[in-house]
C-alpha positions as CSV (number, residue, x, y, z in Angstrom):
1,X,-53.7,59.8,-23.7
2,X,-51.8,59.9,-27.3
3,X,-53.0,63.3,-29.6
4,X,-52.2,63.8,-33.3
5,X,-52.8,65.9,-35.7
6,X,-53.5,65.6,-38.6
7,X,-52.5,67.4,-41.5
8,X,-54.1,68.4,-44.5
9,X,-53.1,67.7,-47.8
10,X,-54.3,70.7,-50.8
11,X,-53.2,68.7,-53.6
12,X,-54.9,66.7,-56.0
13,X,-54.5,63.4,-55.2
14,X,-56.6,60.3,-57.4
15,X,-57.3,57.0,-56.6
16,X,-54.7,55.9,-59.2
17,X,-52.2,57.3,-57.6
18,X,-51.5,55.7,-54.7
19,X,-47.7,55.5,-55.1
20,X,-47.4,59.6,-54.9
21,X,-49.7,59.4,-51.5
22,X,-47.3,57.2,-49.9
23,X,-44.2,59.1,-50.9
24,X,-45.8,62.2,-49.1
25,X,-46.9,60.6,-46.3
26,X,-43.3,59.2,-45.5
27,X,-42.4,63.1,-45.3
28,X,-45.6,63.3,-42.4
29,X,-45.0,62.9,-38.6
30,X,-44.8,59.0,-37.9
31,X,-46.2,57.3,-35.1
32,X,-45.4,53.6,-33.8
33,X,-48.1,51.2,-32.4
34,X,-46.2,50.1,-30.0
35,X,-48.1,49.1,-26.7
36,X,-47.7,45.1,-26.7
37,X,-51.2,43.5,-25.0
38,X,-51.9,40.7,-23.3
39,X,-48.3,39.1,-24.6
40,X,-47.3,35.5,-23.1
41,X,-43.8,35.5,-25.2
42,X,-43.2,39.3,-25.5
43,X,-43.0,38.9,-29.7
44,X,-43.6,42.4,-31.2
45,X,-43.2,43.5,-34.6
46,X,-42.5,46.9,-35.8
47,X,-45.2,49.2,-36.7
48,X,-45.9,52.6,-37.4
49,X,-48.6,54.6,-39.4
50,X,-48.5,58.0,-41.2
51,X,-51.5,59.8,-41.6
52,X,-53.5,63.0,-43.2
53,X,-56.7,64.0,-44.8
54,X,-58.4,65.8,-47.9
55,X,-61.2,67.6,-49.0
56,X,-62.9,64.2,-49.6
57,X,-61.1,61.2,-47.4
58,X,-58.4,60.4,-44.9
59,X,-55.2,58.8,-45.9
60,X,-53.4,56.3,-43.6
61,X,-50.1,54.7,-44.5
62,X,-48.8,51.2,-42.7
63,X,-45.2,50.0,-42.4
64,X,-45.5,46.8,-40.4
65,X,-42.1,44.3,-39.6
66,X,-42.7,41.1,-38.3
67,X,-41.4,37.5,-38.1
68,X,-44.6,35.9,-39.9
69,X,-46.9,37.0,-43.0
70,X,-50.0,36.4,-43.8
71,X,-52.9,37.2,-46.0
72,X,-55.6,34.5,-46.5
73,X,-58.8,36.9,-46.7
74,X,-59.6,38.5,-49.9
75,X,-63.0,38.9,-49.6
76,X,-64.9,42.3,-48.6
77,X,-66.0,42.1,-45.1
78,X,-64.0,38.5,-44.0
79,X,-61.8,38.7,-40.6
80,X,-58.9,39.9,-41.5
81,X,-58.0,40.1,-37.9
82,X,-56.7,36.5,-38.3
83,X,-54.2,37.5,-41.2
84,X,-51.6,39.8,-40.7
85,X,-53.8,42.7,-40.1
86,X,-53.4,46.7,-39.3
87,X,-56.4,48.4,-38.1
88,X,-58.3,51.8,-37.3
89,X,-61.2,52.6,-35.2
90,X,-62.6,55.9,-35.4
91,X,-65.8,58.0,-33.4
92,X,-67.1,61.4,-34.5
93,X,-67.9,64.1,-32.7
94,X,-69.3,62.9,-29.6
95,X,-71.2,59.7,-31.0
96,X,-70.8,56.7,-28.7
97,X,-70.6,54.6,-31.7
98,X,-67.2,54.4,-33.8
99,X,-65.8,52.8,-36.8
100,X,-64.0,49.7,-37.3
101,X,-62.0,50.0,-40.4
102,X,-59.2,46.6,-40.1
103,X,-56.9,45.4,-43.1
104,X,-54.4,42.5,-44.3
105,X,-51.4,43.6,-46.4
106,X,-53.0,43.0,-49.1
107,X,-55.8,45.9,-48.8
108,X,-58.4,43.0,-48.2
109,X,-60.7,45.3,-45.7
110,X,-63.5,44.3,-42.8
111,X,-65.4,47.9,-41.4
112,X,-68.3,47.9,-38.8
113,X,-69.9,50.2,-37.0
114,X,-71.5,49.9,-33.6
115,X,-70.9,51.2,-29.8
116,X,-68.9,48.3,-28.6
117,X,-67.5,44.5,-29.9
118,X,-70.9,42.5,-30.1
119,X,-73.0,45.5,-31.0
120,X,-71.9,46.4,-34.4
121,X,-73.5,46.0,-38.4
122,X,-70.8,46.4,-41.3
123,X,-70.8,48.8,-43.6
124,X,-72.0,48.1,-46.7
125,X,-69.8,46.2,-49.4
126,X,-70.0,48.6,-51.9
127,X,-69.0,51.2,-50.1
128,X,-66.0,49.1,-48.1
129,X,-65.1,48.2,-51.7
130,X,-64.6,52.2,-52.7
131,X,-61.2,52.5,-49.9
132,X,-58.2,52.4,-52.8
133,X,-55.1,50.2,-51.4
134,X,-51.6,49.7,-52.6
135,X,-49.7,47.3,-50.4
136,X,-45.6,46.5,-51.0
137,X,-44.2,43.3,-49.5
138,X,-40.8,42.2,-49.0
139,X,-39.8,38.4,-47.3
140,X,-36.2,38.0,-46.6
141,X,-36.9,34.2,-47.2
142,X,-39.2,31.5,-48.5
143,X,-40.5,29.9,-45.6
144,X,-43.5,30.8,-43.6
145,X,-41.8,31.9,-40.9
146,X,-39.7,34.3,-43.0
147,X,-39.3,37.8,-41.9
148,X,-41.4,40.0,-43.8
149,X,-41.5,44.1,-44.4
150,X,-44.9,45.3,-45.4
151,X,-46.5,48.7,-46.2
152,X,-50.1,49.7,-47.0
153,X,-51.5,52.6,-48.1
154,X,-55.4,53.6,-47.7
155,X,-57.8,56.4,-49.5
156,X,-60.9,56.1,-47.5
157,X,-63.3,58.2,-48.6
158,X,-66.0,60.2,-46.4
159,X,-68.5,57.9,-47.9
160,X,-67.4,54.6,-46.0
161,X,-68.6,56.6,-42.9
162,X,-72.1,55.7,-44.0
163,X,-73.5,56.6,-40.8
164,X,-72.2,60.3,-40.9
165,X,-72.5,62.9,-43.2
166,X,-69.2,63.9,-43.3
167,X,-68.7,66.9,-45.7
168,X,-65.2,68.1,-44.0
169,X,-63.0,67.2,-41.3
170,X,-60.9,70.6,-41.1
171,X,-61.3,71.7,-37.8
172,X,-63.2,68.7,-36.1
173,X,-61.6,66.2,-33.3
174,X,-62.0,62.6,-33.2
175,X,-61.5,60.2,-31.1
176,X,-59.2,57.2,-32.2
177,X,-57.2,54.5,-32.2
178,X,-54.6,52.2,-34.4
179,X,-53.8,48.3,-34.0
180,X,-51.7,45.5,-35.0
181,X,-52.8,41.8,-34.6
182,X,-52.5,38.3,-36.1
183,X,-55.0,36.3,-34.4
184,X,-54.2,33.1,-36.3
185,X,-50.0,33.6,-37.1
186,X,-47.6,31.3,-35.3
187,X,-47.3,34.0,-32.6
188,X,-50.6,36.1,-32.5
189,X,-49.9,39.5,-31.1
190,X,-51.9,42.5,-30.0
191,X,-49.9,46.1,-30.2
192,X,-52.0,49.5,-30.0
193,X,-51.3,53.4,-30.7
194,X,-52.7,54.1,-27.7
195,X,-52.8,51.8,-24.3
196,X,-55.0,49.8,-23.7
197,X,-55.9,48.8,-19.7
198,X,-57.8,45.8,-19.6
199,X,-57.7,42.2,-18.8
200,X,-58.0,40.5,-21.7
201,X,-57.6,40.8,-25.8
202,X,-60.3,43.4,-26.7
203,X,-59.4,46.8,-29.1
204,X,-63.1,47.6,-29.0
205,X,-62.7,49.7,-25.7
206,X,-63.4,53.4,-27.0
207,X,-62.6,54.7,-23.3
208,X,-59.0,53.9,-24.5
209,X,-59.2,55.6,-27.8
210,X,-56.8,58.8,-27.9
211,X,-57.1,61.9,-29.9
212,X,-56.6,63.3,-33.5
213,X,-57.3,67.1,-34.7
214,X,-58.0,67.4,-38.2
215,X,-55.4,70.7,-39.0
């Protein structure tokens, strides 16, 4: 089982500064998501994510290249699993239930919370709608099929966990786990953080989820 931990970052950092979290996340630990599931053609893109915390929310930042892009979803709450999409599921403590927090490349977010894939309520709009995104895109070529190098960076602050009442994580242990997909791209893909043992296409298995220590 994959383990991280996660470090913690003193400074001030504001919503409106998204550029300056990504620089200092580049200068964190990286890890790739790089188990390829339930593949027919063996197509992987590269992915990797960076990650820390704050007194007040976790940080995560994406670097995803692939042969296809997409981003059709802007709404709050629409599957963004079908567009290019990075994702995060998280459980506290020792809840049975976890978080689904899953994004296109253009910050456009979907977040549930429930104890497996058909039991799960999303979290409310207004507080999905409080996670701060920058996202950077660059195609190498016009066409649809162009090769594409994306980043996003995430604030998501303790309050999307709507279901906890998260004052701190210094200290704690979770249990997570961190995904690529395109469900409706040319060449849909499933790649995880940590492995995934199962038979078919399904990243709400939290027996698979690995480990993260907030430092």
């Amino acid at each position: 089982m994959n383990q991280l931990q996660v470090p913690f970052f003193s400074e001030d950092i504001s919503n409106d500064d998204l550029n300056g979290v990504s620089r200092l996340l580049d200068l964190q630990e990286k890890h790739s998501i790089d188990h390829l599931l339930w593949s027919s053609n063996g197509y992987q893109p590269e992915v990797c994510f960076f990650i820390a915390y704050t007194a007040s929310s976790i940080l995560v930042k994406y670097v995803v290249k692939e042969k296809y892009h997409k981003a059709v979803y802007q709404n709050t709450n629409d599957p963004v699993f079908k567009d290019s999409c990075v994702e995060m599921f998280i459980a506290f403590d020792s809840d049975a239930a976890y978080y689904n927090l899953e994004f296109n490349y253009l910050g456009t977010a979907l977040a549930g919370y429930g104890t497996g894939k058909s039991e799960r309520v999303e979290i409310k709009k207004t507080l999905v709608e409080k996670i701060n995104s920058h996202h950077l895109i660059n195609l190498s070529g016009e066409a649809s099929g162009a090769n594409a190098y994306w980043e996003l960076t995430l604030n998501i602050p303790f309050e999307v966990f709507e279901h906890h009442n998260i004052t701190s994580l210094k200290k704690q242990v979770c249990r997570v786990n961190f995904y690529k997909c395109g469900d409706e791209l040319p060449e849909p893909h499933f790649l995880s953080w940590n492995n995934i043992n199962y038979p078919t296409p399904n990243f709400h298995l939290p027996g698979f989820f690995g480990g993260a220590e907030f430092v």
